[in-house]
C-alpha positions in Angstrom: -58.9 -25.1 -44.5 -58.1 -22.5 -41.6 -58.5 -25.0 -38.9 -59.1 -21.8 -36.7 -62.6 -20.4 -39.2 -65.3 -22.5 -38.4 -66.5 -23.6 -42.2 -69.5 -22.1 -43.4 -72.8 -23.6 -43.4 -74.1 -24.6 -47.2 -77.5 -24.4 -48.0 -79.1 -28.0 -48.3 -81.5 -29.0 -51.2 -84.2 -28.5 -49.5 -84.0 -25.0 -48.7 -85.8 -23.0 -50.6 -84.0 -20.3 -53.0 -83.5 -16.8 -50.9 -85.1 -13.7 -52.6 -83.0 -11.2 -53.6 -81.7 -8.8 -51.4 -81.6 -11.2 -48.5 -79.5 -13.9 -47.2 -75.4 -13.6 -47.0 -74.1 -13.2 -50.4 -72.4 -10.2 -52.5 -75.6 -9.0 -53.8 -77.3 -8.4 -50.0 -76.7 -5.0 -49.1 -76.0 -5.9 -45.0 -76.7 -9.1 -42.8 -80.3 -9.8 -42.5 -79.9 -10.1 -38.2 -81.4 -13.5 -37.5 -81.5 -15.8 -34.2 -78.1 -17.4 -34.7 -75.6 -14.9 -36.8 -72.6 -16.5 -38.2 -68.9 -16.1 -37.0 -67.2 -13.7 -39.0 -63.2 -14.1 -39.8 -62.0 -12.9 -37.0 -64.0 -14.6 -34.3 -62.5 -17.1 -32.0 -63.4 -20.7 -31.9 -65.0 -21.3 -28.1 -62.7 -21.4 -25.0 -63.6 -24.4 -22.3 -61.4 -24.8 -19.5 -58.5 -25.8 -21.0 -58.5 -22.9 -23.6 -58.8 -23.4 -27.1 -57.1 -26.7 -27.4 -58.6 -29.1 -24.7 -56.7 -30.9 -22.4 -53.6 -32.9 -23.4 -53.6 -31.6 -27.3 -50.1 -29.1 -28.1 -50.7 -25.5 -28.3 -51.1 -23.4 -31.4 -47.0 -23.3 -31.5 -46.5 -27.2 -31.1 -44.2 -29.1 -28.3 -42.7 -27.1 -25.7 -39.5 -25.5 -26.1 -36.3 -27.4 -25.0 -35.0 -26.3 -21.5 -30.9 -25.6 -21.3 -28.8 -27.5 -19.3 -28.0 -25.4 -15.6 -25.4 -28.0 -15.3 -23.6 -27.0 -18.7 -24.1 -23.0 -17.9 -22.1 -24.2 -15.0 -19.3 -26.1 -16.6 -18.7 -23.0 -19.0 -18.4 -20.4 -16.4 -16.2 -22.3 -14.3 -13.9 -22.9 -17.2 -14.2 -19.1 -18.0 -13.3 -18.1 -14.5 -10.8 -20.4 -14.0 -10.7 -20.6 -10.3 -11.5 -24.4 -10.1 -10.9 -25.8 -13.1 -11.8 -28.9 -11.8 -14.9 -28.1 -11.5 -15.5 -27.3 -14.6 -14.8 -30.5 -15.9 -16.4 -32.5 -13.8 -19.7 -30.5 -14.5 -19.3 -30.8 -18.3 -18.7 -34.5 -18.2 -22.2 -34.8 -15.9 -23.6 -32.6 -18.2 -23.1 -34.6 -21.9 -25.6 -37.4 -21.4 -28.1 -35.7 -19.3 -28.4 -33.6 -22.1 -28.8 -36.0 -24.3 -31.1 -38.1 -21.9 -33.4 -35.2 -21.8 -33.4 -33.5 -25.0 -32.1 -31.0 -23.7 -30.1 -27.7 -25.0 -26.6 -26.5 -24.2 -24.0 -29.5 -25.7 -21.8 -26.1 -27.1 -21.5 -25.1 -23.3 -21.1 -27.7 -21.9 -18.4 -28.8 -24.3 -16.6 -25.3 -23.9 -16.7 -25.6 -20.5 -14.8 -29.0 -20.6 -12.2 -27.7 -23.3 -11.8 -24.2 -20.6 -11.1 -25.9 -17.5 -9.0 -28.7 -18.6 -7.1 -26.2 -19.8 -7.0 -24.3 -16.5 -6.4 -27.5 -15.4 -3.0 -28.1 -17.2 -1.8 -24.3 -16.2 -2.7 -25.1 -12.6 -0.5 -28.0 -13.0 2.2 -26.7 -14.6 2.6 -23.8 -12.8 2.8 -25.9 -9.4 5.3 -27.6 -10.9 7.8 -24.7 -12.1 6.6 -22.2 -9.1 4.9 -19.7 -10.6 1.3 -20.4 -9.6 2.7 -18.7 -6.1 3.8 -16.0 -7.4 0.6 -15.3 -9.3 -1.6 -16.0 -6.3 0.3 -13.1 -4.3 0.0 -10.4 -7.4 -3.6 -11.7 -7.3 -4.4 -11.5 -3.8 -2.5 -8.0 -3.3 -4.3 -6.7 -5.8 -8.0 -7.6 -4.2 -6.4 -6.2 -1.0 -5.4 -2.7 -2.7 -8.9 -2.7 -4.3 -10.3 -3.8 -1.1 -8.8 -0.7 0.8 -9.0 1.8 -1.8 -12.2 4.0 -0.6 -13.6 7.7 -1.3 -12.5 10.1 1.5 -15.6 10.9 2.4 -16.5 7.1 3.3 -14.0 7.0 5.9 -15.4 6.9 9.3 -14.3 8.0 12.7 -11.1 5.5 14.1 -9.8 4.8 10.7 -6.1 5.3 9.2 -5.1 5.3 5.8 -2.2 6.3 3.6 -2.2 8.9 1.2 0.2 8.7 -1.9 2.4 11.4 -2.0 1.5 15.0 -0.3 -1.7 15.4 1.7 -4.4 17.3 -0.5 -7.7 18.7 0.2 -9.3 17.0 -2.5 -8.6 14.1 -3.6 -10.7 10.6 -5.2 -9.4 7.7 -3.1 -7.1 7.1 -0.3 -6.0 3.8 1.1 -7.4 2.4 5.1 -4.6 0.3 6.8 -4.7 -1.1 10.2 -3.5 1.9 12.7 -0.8 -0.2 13.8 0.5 -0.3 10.5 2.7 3.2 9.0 -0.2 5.8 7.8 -0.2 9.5 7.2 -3.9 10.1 8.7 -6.2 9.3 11.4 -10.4 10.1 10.9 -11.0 11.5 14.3 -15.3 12.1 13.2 -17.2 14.0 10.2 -19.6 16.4 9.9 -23.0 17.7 7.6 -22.6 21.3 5.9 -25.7 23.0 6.5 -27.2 26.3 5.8 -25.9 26.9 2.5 -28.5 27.0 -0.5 -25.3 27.3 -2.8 -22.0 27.2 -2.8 -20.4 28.9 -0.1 -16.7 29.0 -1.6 -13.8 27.5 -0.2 -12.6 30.2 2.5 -16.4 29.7 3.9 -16.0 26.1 4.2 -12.2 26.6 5.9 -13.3 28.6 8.5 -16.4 26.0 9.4 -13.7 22.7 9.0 -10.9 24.4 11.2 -13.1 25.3 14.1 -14.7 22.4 14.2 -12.4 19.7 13.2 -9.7 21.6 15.8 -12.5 20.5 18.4 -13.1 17.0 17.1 -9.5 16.5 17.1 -9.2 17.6 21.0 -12.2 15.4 21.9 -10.6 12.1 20.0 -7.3 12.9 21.5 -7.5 13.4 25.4 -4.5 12.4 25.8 -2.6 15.1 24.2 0.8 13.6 25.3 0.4 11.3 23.1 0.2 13.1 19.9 3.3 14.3 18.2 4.2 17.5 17.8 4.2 17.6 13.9 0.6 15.9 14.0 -1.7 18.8 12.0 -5.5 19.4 12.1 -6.3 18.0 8.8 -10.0 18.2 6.9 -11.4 16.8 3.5 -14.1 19.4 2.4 -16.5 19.1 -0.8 -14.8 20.7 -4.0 -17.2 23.1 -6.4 -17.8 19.8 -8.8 -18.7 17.4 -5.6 -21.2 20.1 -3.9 -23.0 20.0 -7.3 -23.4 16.1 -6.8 -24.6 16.8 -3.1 -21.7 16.3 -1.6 -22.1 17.8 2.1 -19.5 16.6 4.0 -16.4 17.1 5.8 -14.1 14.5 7.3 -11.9 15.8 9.7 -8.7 13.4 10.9 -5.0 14.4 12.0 -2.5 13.8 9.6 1.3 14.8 8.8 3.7 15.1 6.2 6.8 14.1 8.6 7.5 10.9 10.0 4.2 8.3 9.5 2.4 8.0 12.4 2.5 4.0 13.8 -0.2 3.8 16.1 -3.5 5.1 17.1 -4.0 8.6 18.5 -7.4 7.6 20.0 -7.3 8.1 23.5 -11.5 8.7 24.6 -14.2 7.1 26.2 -13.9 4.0 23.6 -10.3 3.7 24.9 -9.7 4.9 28.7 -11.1 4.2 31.9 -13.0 6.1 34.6 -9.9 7.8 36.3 -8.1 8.3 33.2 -11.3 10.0 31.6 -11.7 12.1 35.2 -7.9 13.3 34.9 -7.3 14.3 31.4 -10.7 16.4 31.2 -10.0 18.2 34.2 -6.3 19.1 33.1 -6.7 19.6 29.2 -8.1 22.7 30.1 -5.3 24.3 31.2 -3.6 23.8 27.9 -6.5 25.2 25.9 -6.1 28.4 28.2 -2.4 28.5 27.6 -2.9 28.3 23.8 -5.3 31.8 24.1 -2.0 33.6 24.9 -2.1 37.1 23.3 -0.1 37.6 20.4 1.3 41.0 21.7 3.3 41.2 24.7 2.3 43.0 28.0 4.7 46.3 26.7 2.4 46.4 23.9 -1.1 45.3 25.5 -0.9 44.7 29.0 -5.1 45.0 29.6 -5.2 41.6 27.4 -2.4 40.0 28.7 -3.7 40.2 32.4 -7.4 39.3 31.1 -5.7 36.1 29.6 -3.4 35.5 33.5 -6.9 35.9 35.0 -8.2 32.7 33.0 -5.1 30.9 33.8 -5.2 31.5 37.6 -9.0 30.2 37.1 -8.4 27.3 35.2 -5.7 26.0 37.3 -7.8 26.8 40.0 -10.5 24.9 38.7 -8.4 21.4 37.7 -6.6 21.7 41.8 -10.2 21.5 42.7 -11.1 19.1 40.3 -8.1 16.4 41.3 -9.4 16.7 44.6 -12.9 15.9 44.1 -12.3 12.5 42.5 -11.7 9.3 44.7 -8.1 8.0 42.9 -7.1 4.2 43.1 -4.1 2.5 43.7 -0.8 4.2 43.7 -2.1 7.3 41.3 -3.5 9.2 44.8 -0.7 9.9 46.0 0.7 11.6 43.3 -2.6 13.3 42.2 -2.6 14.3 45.8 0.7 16.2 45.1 0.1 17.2 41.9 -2.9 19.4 43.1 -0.8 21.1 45.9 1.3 22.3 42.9 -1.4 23.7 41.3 -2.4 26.0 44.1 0.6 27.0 44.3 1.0 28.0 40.4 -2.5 29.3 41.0 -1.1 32.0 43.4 1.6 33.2 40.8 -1.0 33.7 38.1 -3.3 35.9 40.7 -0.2 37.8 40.7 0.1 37.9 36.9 -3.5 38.8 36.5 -2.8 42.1 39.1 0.6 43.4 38.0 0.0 47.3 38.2 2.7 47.4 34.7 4.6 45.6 32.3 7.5 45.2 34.3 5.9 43.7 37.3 4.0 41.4 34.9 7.1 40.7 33.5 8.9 40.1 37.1 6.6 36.5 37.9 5.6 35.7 34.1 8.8 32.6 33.8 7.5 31.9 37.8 4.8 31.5 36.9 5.0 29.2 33.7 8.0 27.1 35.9 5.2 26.2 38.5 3.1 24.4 35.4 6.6 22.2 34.5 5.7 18.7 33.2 7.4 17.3 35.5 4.7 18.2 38.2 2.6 15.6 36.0 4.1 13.2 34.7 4.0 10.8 38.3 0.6 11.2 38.1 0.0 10.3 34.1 2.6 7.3 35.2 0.6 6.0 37.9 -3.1 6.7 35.5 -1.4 4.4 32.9 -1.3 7.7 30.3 1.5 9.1 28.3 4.4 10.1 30.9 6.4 11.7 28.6 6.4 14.8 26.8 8.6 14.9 23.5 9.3 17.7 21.4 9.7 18.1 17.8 13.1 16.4 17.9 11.7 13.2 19.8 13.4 14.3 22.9 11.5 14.6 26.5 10.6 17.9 28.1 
């Protein structure tokens, strides 16, 4: 009997015989309704509190199902790992009779994991005892460091140096973050967002954006130009046509070079000087700037430009003589600075005279003056005294 179907109710003696066309059997045409209509096959028995079963009585399915041991899931994956064996072991052998204490499943796992790690165990052994568990632990350990250090370009953020293998490309997948103290070919000086584009712009496009305003990253990172070498280049990672189609937006600027590895940090900014050092190299930087606008064509050939450029010289020296003076040095750098602005008026003077030569050849007559009256040697007492960079070397590694 389906102990779910409540059992039909049979008709007792004394109940009278049920016309035809009436009552429940396969001559009635339909159900004659009535005050209590029985279940059909599909209707549940009643459901109290406890559901269908009552409390304490097994489910439909029978007993519950058997839990698995956690401590024999534990025993096999330390034997599979192998990093503690031990372990492993130890967790199996607790494992065994717990299982068997509470019925429980996972003897196969627990008895792997036992097998595993004392095997691990034995390797661990033996290789302390012929040496080659070292040697194994470096190869291991270098290689989480590699992976550990191996990041997309356009992670890197502003401060960090990496290596690049072989030559410096414009696109690459991955390049390698070292200490800056360590040999490294680049130095992230700050990124920026593409913006404005609805497509692809192309690759010059993106150039001309990277150059102008990585070349002004670079300056702000590296106050102290002193300190950079000569062969250092303003470098740039830019999207490629496949990345932009992923989203890819960005541009990491840094300085790089494909000479000598640089073996230190070119950081020299707010993050990394002080009050008087900040005060001197942003009022003297800008005579450099000035000095790299010189005009590609000599006064013989354009002497209207090359006196517009001497009359932004004479200003900007101008300007940092003023600027020296307006800052309250400590220590032993005011003397010097004091000096070092008296210089400056005086170079000032030759580049008014630069900026009104009536020709070429008077231009020509205070032009070397002019440039001799801006020698390095004028500042490097002063960068000495500041704590900066106090010598200037040239591509050869030799002071000028």
């Amino acid at each position: 009997m389906d102990p779910f179907k409540p059992p039909q109710d049979s008709p007792s003696p004394e109940q009278p015989p049920q016309p035809p066309g009436q009552g429940f059997g396969p001559q009635a045409p339909g159900p004659v309704p009535g005050p209590y209509a029985a279940p059909g096959p599909y209707t549940s028995p009643p459901v109290g509190p406890y559901g269908p079963y009552g409390p304490g009585m097994p489910g439909p399915y029978g007993m519950p199902q058997q839990s698995t041991s956690g401590l024999a899931v534990a025993s096999m994956v330390s034997g599979i790992v192998c990093c503690l064996p031990p372990l492993g072991l130890a967790l199996g052998l607790i494992a065994l009779p717990q299982i068997k204490k509470k019925q429980q499943k996972g003897k196969g796992m627990a008895v792997a994991g036992i097998v595993l790690s004392s095997l691990a165990t034995l390797l661990v052994v033996l290789g302390l005892v012929t040496g080659g568990l070292g040697e194994f632990w470096s190869g291991f350990k270098k290689g989480l460091d590699d992976a550990a250090a191996a990041q997309s370009p356009f992670s890197l953020k502003k401060g960090d140096c990496f290596r690049v293998e072989g030559k410096l490309e414009t696109y690459t997948t991955d390049v390698d973050t070292v200490p800056c103290t360590r040999p490294h070919e680049g130095e992230v000086t700050g990124n920026f967002k593409l913006a404005g584009f609805d497509k692809w712009p192309g690759e010059d496009a993106i150039d001309k954006l990277a150059e102008d305003r990585c070349d002004r990253m670079n300056s702000a990172y590296a106050l102290d130009t002193w300190a950079v070498p000569e062969d250092a280049l303003v470098y740039y990672y830019i999207p490629s046509r496949q990345s932009w189609r992923a989203g890819d937006r960005s541009v990491t600027c840094a300085f790089a070079t494909e000479e000598a590895p640089f073996t230190q940090s070119l950081r020299s900014d707010a993050s990394t000087l002080d009050a008087h050092q900040l005060h001197f190299l942003r009022t003297m930087n800008p005579i450099d700037d000035v000095i790299a606008e010189e005009p590609d064509e000599d006064p013989d050939a354009d002497l209207a430009a090359n006196k517009a450029w001497a009359r932004k010289m004479h200003q900007a020296v101008t300007s940092a003589s003023t600027g020296l003076r307006g800052h309250t040095w400590s220590g032993t750098s005011a003397e010097p600075v004091e000096k070092l602005a008296g210089r400056l008026d005086a170079a000032a003077a030759k580049w008014q005279k630069l900026a009104t030569a009536k020709d070429s050849d008077a231009y020509w007559e205070v032009y070397e003056d002019a440039y001799d009256a801006l020698s390095t040697d004028n500042e490097s007492a002063s960068r000495g005294a500041l704590g900066l960079t106090d010598t200037l070397e040239d591509s050869s590694g030799e002071s000028v």
